[in-house]
Every structure is written in C-alpha cells, then in structure tokens.
C-alpha positions as CSV (number, residue, x, y, z in Angstrom):
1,X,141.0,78.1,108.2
2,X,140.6,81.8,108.5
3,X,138.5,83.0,111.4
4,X,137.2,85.8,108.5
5,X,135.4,85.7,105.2
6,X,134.2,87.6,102.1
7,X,131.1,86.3,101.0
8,X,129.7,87.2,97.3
9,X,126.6,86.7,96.0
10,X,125.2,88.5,92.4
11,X,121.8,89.8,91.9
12,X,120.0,90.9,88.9
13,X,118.8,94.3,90.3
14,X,120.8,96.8,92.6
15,X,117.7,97.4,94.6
16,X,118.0,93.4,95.1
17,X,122.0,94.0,96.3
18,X,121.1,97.2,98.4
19,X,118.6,94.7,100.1
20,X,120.8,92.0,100.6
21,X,123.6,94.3,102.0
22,X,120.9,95.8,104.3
23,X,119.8,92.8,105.6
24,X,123.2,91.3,106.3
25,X,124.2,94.2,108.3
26,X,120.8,95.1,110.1
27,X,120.7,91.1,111.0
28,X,124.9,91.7,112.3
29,X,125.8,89.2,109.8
30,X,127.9,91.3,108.4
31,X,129.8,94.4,109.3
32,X,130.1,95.7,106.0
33,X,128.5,94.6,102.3
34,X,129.8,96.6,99.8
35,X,127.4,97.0,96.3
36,X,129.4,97.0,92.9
37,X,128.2,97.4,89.9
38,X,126.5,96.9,87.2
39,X,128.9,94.3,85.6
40,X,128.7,92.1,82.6
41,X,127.7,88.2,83.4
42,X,128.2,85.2,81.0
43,X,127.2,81.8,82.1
44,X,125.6,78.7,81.4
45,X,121.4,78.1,82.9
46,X,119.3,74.9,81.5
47,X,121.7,74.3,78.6
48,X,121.6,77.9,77.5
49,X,124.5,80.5,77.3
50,X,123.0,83.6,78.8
51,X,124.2,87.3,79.6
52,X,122.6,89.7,81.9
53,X,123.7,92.6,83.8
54,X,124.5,92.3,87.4
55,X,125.7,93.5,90.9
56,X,128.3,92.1,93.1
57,X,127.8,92.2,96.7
58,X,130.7,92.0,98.8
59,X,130.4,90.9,102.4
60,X,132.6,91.1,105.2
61,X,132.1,88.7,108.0
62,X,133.2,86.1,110.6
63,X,133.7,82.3,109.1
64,X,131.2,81.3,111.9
65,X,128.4,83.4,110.7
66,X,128.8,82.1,107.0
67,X,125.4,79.2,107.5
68,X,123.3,82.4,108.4
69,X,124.8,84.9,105.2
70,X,124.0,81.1,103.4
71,X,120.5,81.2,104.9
72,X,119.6,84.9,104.8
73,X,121.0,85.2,100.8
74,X,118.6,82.1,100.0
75,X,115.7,83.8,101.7
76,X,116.0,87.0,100.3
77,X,117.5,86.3,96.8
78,X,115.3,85.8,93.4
79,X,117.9,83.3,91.7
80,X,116.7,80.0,91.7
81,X,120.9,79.2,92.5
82,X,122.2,82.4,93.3
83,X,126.4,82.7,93.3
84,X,127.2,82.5,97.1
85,X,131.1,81.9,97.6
86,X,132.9,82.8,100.1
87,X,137.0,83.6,100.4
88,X,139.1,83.8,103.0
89,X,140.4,86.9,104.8
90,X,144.0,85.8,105.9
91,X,145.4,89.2,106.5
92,X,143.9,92.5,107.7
93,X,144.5,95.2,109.6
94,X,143.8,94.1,113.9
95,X,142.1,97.4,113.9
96,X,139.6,96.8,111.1
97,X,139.2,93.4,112.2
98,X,138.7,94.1,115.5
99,X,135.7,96.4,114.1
100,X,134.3,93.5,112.1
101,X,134.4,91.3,115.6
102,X,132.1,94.0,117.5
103,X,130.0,94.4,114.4
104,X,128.9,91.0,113.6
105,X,127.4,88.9,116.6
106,X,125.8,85.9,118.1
C-alpha cells in the first residue's frame, strides 16, 4: 500500500470546500487541499436522480492520517453521505513528498 493518499470529498458550496481545505491543513492533516470547481454532479439520493453543482476538494496526505481526514470531513461536512475516497499516491517527486512528510503530523 502507498504510504501517500489523495483524499476527495464534494461539497455543495465553495465556502463549504474552502472550509474543509482549511481545516485539513490548519489541523496538519493535510499538506495541501486543493478547491476545484464548480462542476456538474449526477447521482442517485432516496430513489431520485438529482443534479447539483459542486466543488472537488483534493487532499494531499499521508495513508496514516486518512481515519482523521475520515473524521474531520464527517464533522465539518453538510452531506448526510458525503463522497470521501481516497487514491493512492505511488509516484512523486522525493522533494514534494518529503514536503508533504514535514507538513502533515502526529
């Protein structure tokens, strides 16, 4: 398993994502949470087909802090079941991963 992750997570607002992102990085979950969007979201909630206008947030940290980005999304997020995924990082620069190491702690 990669020893780094990019965690995503929607929101409906981009005040919601620029708190997220925030929070992530003031807390040294994450080294860096980039905001995206808006973007165009299809799905399925209660039997319905919805669409809504969203914002991606991006976040770069270790695989060990991923229960805590789990945690803090929950806590701070206004989805009932928000999107939190998370992808391996198996190649990056040592440099910019050495950054992401000093940036997120214990």
């Amino acid at each position: 398993m990669s020893d780094y992750l990019q965690v995503v997570t929607t929101t409906a607002s981009h005040e919601m994502a620029q708190s997220i992102a925030r929070a992530l990085v003031q807390r040294r979950l994450a080294a860096c949470v980039q905001v995206s969007g808006p973007i165009d979201s299809v799905y399925r909630w209660q039997d319905q087909i919805e669409s809504s206008q969203e914002w991606i947030c991006t976040a770069k940290t270790r695989a060990d802090r991923f229960g805590e980005v789990e945690r803090t999304i929950h806590e701070l997020h206004s989805y009932d079941t928000p999107e939190i995924i998370a992808v391996p990082i198996v190649a990056g620069s040592a440099d910019y991963l050495a950054w992401l190491d000093a940036q997120v702690r214990m």
